[in-house]
Backbone bond lengths (Angstrom), bond angles and torsions (degrees), N, CA, C in turn:
res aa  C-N    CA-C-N  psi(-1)  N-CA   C-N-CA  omega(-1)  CA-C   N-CA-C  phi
1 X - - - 1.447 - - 1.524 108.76 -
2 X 1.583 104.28 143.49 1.846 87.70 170.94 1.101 94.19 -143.18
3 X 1.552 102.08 158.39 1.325 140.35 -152.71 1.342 118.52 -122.20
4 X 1.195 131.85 131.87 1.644 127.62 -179.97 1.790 117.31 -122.22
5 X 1.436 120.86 179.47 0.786 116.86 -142.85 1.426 99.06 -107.91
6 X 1.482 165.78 -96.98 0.939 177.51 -1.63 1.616 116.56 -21.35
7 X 1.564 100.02 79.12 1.814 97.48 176.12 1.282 97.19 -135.86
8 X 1.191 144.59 84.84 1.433 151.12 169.83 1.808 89.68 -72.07
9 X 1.418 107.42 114.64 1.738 105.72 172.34 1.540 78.76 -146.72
10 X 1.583 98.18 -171.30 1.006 116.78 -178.62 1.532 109.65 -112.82
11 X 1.811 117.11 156.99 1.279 112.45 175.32 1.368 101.13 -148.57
12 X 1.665 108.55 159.06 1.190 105.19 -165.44 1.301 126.65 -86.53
13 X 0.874 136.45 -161.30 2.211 127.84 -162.45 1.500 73.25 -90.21
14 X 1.339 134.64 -62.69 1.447 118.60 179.46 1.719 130.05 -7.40
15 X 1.482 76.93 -63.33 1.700 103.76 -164.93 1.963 107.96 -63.46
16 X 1.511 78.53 -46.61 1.894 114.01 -175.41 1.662 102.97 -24.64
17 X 1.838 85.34 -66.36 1.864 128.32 -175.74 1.645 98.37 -55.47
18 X 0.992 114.28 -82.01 1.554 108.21 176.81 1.350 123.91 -54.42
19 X 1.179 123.84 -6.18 1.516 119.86 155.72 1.769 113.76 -82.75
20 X 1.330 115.78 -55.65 1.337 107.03 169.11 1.704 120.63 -34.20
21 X 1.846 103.91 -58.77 1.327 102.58 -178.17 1.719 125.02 -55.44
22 X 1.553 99.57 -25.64 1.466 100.44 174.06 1.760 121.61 -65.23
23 X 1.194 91.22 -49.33 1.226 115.32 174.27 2.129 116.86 -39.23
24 X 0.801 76.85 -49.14 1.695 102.22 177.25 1.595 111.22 -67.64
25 X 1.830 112.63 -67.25 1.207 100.77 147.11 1.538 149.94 -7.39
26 X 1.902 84.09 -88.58 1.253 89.03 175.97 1.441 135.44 -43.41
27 X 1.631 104.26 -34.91 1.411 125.46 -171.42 1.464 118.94 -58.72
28 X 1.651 112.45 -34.58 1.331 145.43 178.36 1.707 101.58 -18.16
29 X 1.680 113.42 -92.89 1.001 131.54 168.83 2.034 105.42 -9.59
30 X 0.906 103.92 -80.64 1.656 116.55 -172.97 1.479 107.73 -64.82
31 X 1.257 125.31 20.73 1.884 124.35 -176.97 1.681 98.15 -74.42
32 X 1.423 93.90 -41.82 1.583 85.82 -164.62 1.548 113.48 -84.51
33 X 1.701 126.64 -23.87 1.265 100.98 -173.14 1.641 81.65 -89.33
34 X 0.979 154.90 -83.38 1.530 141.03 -167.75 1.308 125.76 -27.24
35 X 1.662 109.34 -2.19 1.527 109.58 170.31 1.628 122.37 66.14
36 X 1.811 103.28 16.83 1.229 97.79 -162.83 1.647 116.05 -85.41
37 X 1.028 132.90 169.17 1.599 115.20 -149.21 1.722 72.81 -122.22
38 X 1.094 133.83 -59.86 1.592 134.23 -129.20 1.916 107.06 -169.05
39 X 0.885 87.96 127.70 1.543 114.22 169.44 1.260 119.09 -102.78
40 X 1.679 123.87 113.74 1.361 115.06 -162.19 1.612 96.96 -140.62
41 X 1.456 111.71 135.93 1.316 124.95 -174.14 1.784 99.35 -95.52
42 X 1.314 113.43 131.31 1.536 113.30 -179.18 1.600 90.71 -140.96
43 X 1.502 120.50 -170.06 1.383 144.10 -174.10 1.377 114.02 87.53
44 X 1.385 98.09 -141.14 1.835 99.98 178.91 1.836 101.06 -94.62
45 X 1.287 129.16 -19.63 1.819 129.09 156.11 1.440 107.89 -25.62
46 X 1.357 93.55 -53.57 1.793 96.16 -154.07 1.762 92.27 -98.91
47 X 1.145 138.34 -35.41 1.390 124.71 165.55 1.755 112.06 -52.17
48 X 1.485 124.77 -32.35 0.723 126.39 -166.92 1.845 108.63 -87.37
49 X 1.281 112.94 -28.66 1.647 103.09 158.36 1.168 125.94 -85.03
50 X 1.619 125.26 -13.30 1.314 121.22 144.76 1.261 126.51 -50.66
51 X 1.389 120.98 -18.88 1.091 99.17 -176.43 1.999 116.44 104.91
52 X 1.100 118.81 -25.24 1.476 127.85 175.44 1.290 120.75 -94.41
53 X 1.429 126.41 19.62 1.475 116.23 173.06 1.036 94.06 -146.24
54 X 1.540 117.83 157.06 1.634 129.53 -159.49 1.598 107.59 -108.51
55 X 1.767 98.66 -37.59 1.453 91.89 -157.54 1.275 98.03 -95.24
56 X 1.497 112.75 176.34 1.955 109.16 -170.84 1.589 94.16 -69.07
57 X 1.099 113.86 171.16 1.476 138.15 153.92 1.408 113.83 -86.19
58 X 1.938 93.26 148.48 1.444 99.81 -159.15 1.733 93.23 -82.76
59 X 1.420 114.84 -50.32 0.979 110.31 -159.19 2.021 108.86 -152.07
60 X 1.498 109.15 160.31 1.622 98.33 -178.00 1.543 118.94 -85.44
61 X 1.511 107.38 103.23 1.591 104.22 -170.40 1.571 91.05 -90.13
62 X 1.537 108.80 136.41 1.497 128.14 160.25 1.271 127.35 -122.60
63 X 1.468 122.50 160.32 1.285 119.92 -138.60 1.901 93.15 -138.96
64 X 1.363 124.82 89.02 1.791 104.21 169.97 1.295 92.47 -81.79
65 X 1.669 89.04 145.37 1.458 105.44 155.81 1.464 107.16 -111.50
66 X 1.447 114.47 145.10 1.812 106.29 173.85 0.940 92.80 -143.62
67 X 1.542 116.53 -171.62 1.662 125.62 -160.78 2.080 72.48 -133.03
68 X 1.015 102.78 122.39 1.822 145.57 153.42 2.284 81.00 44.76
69 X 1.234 92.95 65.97 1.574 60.85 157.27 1.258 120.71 -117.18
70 X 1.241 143.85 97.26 1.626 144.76 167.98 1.438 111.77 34.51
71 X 1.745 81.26 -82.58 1.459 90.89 -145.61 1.368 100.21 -85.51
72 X 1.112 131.86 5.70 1.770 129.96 168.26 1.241 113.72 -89.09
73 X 1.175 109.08 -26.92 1.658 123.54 162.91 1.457 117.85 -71.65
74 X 1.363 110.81 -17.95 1.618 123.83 174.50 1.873 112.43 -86.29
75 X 1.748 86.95 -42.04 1.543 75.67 170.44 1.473 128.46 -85.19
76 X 1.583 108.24 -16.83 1.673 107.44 164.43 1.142 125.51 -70.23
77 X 1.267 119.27 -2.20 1.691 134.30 178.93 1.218 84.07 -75.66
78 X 1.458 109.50 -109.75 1.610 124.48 -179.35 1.072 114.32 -16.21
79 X 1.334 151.44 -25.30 1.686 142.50 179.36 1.960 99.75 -87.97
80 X 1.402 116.40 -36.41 1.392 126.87 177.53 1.882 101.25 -67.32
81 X 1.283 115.55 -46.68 1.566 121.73 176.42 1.343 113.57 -73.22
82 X 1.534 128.75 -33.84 1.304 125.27 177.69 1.295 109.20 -131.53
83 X 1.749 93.77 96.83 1.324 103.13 150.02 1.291 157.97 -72.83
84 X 1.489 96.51 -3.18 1.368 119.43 168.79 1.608 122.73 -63.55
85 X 1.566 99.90 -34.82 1.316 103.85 179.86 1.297 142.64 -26.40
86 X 1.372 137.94 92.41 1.699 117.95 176.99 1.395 113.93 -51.89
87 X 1.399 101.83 175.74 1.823 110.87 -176.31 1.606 98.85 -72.11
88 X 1.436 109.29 -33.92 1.675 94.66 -162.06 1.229 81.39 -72.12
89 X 1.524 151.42 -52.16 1.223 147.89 -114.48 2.128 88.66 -93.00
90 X 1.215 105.57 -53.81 1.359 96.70 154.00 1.404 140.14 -43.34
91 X 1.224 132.16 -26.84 1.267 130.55 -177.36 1.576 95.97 -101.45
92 X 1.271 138.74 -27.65 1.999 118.82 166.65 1.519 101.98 -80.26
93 X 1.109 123.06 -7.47 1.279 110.61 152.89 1.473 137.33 -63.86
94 X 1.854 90.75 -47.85 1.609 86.00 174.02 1.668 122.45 -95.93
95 X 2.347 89.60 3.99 2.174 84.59 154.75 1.460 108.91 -60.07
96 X 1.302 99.82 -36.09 1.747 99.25 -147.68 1.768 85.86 -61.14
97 X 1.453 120.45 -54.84 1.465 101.29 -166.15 1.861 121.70 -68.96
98 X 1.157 101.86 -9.92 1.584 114.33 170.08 1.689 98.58 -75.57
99 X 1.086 129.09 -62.88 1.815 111.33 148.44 1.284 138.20 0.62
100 X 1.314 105.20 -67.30 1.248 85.46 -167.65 1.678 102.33 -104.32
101 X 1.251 118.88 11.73 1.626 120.52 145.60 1.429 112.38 -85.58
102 X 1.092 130.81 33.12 1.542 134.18 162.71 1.606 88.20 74.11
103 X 0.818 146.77 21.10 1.727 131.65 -167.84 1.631 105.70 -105.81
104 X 1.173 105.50 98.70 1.619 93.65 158.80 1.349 152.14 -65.36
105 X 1.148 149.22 60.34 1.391 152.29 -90.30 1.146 100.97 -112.19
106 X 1.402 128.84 -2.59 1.828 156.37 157.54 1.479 99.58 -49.85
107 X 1.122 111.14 -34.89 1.466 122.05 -169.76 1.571 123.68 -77.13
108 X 1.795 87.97 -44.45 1.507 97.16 151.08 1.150 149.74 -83.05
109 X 1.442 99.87 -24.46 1.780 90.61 154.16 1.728 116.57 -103.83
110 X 0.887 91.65 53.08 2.204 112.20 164.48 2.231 85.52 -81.29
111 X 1.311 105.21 -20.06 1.528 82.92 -171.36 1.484 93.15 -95.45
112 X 1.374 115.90 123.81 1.235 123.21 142.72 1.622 138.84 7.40
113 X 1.509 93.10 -67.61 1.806 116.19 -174.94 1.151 98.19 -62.05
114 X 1.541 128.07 -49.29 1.309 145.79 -159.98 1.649 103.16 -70.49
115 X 1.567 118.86 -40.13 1.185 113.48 -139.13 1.783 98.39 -114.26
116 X 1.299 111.87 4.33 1.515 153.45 176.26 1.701 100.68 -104.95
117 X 0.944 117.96 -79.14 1.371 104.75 178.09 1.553 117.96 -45.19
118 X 1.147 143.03 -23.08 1.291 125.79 -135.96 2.261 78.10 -128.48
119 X 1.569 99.50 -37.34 1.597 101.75 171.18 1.881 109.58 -47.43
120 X 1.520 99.73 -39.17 1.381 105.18 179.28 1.779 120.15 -93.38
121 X 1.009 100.47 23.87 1.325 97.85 -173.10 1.706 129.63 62.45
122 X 0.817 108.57 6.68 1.227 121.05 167.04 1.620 158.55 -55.38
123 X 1.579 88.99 -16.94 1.285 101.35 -168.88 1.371 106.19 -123.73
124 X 0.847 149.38 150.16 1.475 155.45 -153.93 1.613 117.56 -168.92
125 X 1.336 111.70 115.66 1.877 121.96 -154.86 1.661 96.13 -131.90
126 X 1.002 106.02 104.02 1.696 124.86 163.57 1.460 113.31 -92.09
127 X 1.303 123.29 157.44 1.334 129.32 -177.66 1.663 107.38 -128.86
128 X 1.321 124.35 138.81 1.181 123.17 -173.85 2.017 106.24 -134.65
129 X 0.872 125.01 96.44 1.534 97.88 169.62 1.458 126.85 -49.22
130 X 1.197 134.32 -179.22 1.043 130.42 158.90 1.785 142.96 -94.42
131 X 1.439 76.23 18.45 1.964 89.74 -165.17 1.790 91.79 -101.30
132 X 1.582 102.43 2.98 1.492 94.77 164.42 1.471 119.57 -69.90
133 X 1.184 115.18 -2.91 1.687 116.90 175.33 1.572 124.95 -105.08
134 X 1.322 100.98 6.64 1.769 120.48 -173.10 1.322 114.11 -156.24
135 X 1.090 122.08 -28.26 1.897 123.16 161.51 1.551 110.86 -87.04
136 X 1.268 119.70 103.53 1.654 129.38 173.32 1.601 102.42 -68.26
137 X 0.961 134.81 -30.90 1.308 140.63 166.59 1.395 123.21 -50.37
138 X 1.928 109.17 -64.66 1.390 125.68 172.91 1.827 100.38 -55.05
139 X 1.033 107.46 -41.28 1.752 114.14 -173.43 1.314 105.14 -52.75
140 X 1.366 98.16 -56.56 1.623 105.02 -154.70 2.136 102.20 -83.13
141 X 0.995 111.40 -16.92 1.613 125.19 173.88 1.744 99.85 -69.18
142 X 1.421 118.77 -64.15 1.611 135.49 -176.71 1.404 91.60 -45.71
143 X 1.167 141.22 -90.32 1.753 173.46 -159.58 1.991 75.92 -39.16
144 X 1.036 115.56 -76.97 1.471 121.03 -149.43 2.028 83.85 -62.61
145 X 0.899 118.97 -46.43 1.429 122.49 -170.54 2.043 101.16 -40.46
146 X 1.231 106.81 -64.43 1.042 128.52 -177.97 1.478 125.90 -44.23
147 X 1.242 167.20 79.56 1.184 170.39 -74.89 1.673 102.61 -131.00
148 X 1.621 115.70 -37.84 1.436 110.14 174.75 2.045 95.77 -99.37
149 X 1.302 110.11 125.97 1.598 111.86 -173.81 1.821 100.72 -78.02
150 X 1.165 106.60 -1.92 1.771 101.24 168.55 1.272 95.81 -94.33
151 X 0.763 149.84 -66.10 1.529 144.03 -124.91 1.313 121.46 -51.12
152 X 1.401 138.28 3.23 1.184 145.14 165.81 1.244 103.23 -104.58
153 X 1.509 126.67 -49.52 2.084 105.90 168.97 1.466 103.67 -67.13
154 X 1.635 145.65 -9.75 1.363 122.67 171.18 1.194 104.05 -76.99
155 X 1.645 122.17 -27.16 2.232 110.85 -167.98 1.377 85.10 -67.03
156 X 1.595 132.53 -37.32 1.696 100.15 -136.54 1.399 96.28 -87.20
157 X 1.886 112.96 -6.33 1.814 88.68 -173.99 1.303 112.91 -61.84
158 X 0.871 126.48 -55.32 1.626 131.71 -168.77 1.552 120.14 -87.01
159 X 1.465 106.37 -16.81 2.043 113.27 -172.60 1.736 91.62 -64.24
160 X 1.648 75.88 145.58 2.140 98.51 -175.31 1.306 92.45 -122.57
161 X 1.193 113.41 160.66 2.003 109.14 -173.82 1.953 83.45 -110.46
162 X 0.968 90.22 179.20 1.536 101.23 173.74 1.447 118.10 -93.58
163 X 0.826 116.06 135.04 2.028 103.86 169.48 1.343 107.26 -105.94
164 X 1.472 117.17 119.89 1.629 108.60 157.31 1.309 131.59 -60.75
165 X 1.434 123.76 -12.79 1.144 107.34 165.12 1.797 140.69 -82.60
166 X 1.470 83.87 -26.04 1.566 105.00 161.54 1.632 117.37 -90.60
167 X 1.351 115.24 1.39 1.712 110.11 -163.19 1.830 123.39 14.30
168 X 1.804 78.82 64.98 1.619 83.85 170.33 1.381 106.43 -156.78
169 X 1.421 120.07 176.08 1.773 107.81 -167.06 1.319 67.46 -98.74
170 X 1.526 126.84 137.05 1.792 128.27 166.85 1.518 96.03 -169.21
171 X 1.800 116.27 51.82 1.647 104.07 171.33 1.442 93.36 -161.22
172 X 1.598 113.40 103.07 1.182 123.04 166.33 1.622 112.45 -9.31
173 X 1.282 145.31 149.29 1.311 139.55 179.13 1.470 86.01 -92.53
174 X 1.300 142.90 -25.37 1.424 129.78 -164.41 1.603 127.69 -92.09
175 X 1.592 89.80 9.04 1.313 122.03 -168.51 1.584 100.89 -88.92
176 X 1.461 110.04 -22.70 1.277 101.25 -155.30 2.107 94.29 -141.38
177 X 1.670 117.64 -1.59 1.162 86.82 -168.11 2.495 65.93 -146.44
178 X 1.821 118.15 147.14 0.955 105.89 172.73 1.747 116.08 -85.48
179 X 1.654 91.06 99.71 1.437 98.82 -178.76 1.198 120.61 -79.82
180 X 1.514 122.87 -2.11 1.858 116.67 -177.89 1.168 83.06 -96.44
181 X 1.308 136.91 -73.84 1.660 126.54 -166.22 1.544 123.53 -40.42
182 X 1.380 98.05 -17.27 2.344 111.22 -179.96 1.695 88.27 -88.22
183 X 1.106 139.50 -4.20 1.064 107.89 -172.10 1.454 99.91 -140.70
């Protein structure tokens, strides 16, 4: 089980940025048994390295996308059903589901950036499958889940996926997934 600290502070878009990128990183390792396709930075983070938003960002919202995995689909339920949730209360949630996929998630925040960001509230991890771009059904189920009915055409204007080879969010998400037709 893991446990966090109570330090809500502030950090800078610097800090913000290098937590996302860690985050992504770290995640690397686990793409394939979690099936995760893509790691995509959206909110005011990623408006804000585009270049289109003025004021700092509150915090690094991220976005997995995977192809059918359960239990990420279990934890995007439950974060869409409980809104009450705190951030820490969110992240032993998604140990507990890294659990029972054998994943120790202790492991991932062994990094610092990671384990600092998330102490500060900072970090924020959504799950998306990918049949949101070809299942009108899965689309229209996700969308209804969601309490604001935009909020999936606002991530994709500005969300950047990450590239491992550059370890940076620097690839339009629309480059790589059809985001005008999903929305």
């Amino acid at each position: 089980m893991v446990t966090f600290i109570n330090q809500k502070e502030e950090m800078s878009i610097m800090d913000m940025g290098k937590l996302a990128v860690e985050f992504a990183k770290e995640t690397l390792p686990y793409w394939e048994n979690l099936r995760i396709k893509d790691v995509a930075l959206f909110g005011s983070l990623a408006r804000k390295i585009k270049g289109s938003f003025s004021r700092e960002p509150g915090d690094a919202d991220t976005l997995l996308f995977h192809s059918s995995n359960p239990f990420l689909e279990s934890y995007e339920g439950e974060l869409q059903r409980r809104k009450d949730l705190s951030d820490r209360e969110k992240y032993v949630l998604l140990s507990q589901e890294f659990e029972l996929q054998g994943i120790d998630l202790s492991a991932l925040l062994r990094n610092p950036i990671i384990a600092e960001g998330i102490a500060h509230e900072k970090l924020q991890v959504h799950c998306l499958d990918v049949r949101f771009f070809s299942d009108e059904m899965y689309k229209q189920k996700m969308i209804a889940l969601n309490t604001d009915p935009c909020f999936y055409q606002n991530i994709f204007v500005d969300a950047l996926l990450f590239d491992p080879e550059t370890s940076k969010f620097d690839v339009c998400v629309d480059q790589k997934y059809p985001v005008t037709a999903a929305v």
